[in-house]
N, C-alpha and C positions, 0 to 999 in steps of 0.2 A: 508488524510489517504493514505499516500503511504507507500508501502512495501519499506523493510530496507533489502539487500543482506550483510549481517555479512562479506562472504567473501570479498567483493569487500570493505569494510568501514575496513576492517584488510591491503589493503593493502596500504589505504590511508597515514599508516605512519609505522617510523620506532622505534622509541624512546621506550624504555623499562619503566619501574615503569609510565608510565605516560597514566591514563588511559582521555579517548577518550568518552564524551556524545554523542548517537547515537536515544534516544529519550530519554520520561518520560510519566510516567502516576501515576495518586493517590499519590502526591507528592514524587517518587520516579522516578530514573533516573537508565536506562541502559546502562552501558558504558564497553567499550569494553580496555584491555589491551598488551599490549607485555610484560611479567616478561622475567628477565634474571639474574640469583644469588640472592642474598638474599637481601630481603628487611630488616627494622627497625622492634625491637619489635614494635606493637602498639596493642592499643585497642578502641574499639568503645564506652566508656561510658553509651550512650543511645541508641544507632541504633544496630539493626542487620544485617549481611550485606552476601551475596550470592555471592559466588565464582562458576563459571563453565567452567569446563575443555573445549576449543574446539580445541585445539591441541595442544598435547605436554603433558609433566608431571607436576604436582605442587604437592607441599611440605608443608603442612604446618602444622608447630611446634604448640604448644599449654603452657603455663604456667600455673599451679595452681596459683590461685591468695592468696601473701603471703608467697610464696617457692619458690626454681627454678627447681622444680619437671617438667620434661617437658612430651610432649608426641604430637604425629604426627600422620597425617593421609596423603595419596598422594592419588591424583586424577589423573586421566585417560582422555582421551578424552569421552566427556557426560556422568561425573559424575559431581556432584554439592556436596556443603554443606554449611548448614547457618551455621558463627560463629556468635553465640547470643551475646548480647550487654555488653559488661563489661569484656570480652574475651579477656585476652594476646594473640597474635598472632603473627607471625612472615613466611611469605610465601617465599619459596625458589625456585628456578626452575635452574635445571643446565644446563638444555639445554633452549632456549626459548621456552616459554609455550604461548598460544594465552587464554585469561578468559573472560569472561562474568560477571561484576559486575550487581549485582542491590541492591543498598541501597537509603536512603533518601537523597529528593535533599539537595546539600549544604553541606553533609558530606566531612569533609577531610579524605585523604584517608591514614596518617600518625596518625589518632588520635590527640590528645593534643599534640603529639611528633613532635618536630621542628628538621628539619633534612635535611641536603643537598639534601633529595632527594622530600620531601616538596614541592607541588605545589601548592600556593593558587587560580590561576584559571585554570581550565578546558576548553579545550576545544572543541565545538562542533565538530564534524563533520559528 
Protein backbone atom coordinates (compact mmCIF):
# COMPACT_ATOMS: atom_id res chain seq x y z
CA UNK A 1 0.00 0.00 0.00
CA UNK A 2 2.15 2.78 -1.14
CA UNK A 3 0.97 6.11 -2.17
CA UNK A 4 1.32 6.90 -6.01
CA UNK A 5 2.60 10.83 -6.71
CA UNK A 6 0.72 11.28 -10.31
CA UNK A 7 3.12 14.23 -10.74
CA UNK A 8 6.28 12.68 -10.29
CA UNK A 9 5.00 9.09 -12.51
CA UNK A 10 4.02 12.14 -15.30
CA UNK A 11 7.36 12.91 -15.48
CA UNK A 12 8.81 9.39 -15.65
CA UNK A 13 8.25 9.68 -19.48
CA UNK A 14 7.83 11.44 -22.53
CA UNK A 15 6.18 9.55 -25.42
CA UNK A 16 2.67 10.73 -26.37
CA UNK A 17 -0.59 8.23 -27.25
CA UNK A 18 1.32 5.77 -25.08
CA UNK A 19 -0.37 5.34 -21.90
CA UNK A 20 1.75 4.32 -18.66
CA UNK A 21 0.01 1.41 -15.91
CA UNK A 22 0.43 3.17 -12.44
CA UNK A 23 -1.71 0.55 -10.43
CA UNK A 24 -5.02 -1.61 -10.60
CA UNK A 25 -7.73 -2.72 -8.53
CA UNK A 26 -11.14 -4.72 -9.25
CA UNK A 27 -9.70 -5.77 -12.37
CA UNK A 28 -9.34 -2.45 -13.71
CA UNK A 29 -6.09 -0.50 -14.16
CA UNK A 30 -5.03 3.16 -13.81
CA UNK A 31 -2.79 4.45 -16.31
CA UNK A 32 -1.73 7.70 -16.84
CA UNK A 33 -1.12 9.36 -20.54
CA UNK A 34 0.90 12.29 -22.58
CA UNK A 35 -1.86 12.99 -25.86
CA UNK A 36 -0.40 15.39 -28.36
CA UNK A 37 -2.84 15.69 -31.84
CA UNK A 38 -5.10 13.51 -32.70
CA UNK A 39 -5.42 10.03 -32.16
CA UNK A 40 -7.47 7.04 -34.35
CA UNK A 41 -11.20 6.74 -34.59
CA UNK A 42 -11.77 3.79 -32.10
CA UNK A 43 -14.27 2.21 -29.86
CA UNK A 44 -14.28 0.13 -26.88
CA UNK A 45 -16.83 -2.81 -27.81
CA UNK A 46 -17.34 -3.97 -24.25
CA UNK A 47 -15.62 -1.71 -21.64
CA UNK A 48 -16.24 1.66 -20.68
CA UNK A 49 -13.48 3.68 -20.19
CA UNK A 50 -12.63 7.09 -18.04
CA UNK A 51 -10.80 9.99 -19.28
CA UNK A 52 -9.43 12.85 -16.71
CA UNK A 53 -8.13 15.99 -17.44
CA UNK A 54 -4.89 16.73 -15.36
CA UNK A 55 -3.36 19.20 -17.51
CA UNK A 56 -4.01 20.69 -20.43
CA UNK A 57 -7.02 20.52 -22.90
CA UNK A 58 -8.65 17.27 -24.59
CA UNK A 59 -10.91 16.96 -27.20
CA UNK A 60 -12.93 14.49 -27.83
CA UNK A 61 -15.07 13.97 -30.92
CA UNK A 62 -17.80 11.46 -30.59
CA UNK A 63 -19.61 9.47 -33.79
CA UNK A 64 -23.23 8.40 -33.92
CA UNK A 65 -22.93 4.99 -34.62
CA UNK A 66 -24.07 4.34 -38.39
CA UNK A 67 -23.60 8.04 -39.61
CA UNK A 68 -20.68 10.56 -39.56
CA UNK A 69 -22.87 12.80 -37.57
CA UNK A 70 -20.17 13.96 -34.99
CA UNK A 71 -20.21 15.87 -31.85
CA UNK A 72 -17.53 16.90 -29.13
CA UNK A 73 -17.10 17.55 -25.68
CA UNK A 74 -13.40 19.28 -24.36
CA UNK A 75 -12.11 18.72 -20.96
CA UNK A 76 -10.39 21.06 -18.67
CA UNK A 77 -7.94 20.34 -15.94
CA UNK A 78 -10.29 17.97 -13.16
CA UNK A 79 -12.90 17.34 -15.47
CA UNK A 80 -13.45 13.58 -16.28
CA UNK A 81 -16.10 11.73 -18.63
CA UNK A 82 -16.97 7.99 -19.08
CA UNK A 83 -17.12 7.10 -22.86
CA UNK A 84 -19.61 4.02 -22.42
CA UNK A 85 -18.66 0.90 -24.22
CA UNK A 86 -19.45 0.65 -28.06
CA UNK A 87 -18.72 4.58 -28.42
CA UNK A 88 -16.78 5.94 -31.66
CA UNK A 89 -14.37 8.18 -30.15
CA UNK A 90 -11.61 10.00 -31.44
CA UNK A 91 -9.51 12.28 -28.58
CA UNK A 92 -7.49 15.26 -29.79
CA UNK A 93 -5.25 17.48 -27.71
CA UNK A 94 -3.45 20.43 -29.69
CA UNK A 95 -1.39 21.38 -27.04
CA UNK A 96 -0.10 18.20 -24.71
CA UNK A 97 -2.75 17.33 -22.50
CA UNK A 98 -1.54 15.06 -19.32
CA UNK A 99 -5.07 12.04 -18.68
CA UNK A 100 -5.88 9.71 -16.23
CA UNK A 101 -7.31 6.41 -17.83
CA UNK A 102 -9.22 3.82 -15.86
CA UNK A 103 -10.57 1.13 -17.83
CA UNK A 104 -10.39 -2.80 -17.72
CA UNK A 105 -7.16 -4.59 -17.31
CA UNK A 106 -5.96 -5.81 -20.80
CA UNK A 107 -8.04 -3.37 -22.72
CA UNK A 108 -6.33 -1.97 -25.82
CA UNK A 109 -6.50 1.38 -26.00
CA UNK A 110 -6.95 1.59 -30.08
CA UNK A 111 -9.95 -0.64 -29.90
CA UNK A 112 -10.20 -3.52 -32.69
CA UNK A 113 -8.31 -0.67 -34.63
CA UNK A 114 -4.82 -1.70 -35.81
CA UNK A 115 -2.81 1.50 -36.20
CA UNK A 116 0.72 2.81 -36.22
CA UNK A 117 0.04 4.00 -33.15
CA UNK A 118 -1.24 0.50 -31.58
CA UNK A 119 0.60 -0.70 -28.50
CA UNK A 120 0.13 -4.12 -27.63
CA UNK A 121 2.06 -3.88 -24.27
CA UNK A 122 1.89 -1.48 -21.79
CA UNK A 123 4.10 -0.51 -19.66
CA UNK A 124 4.35 -0.35 -15.90
CA UNK A 125 5.68 2.30 -14.22
Amino acid sequence: MDKINISNKFKMFEETWTPKIITELNGQQVKLAKLKGEFVWHNHEHEDELFYVVKGELILRFRESGTNEQTEVILKPGEMIVVPAGVDHKPIAHEECHVMLIEPAGIKHTGDVQHELTKDKLDWI
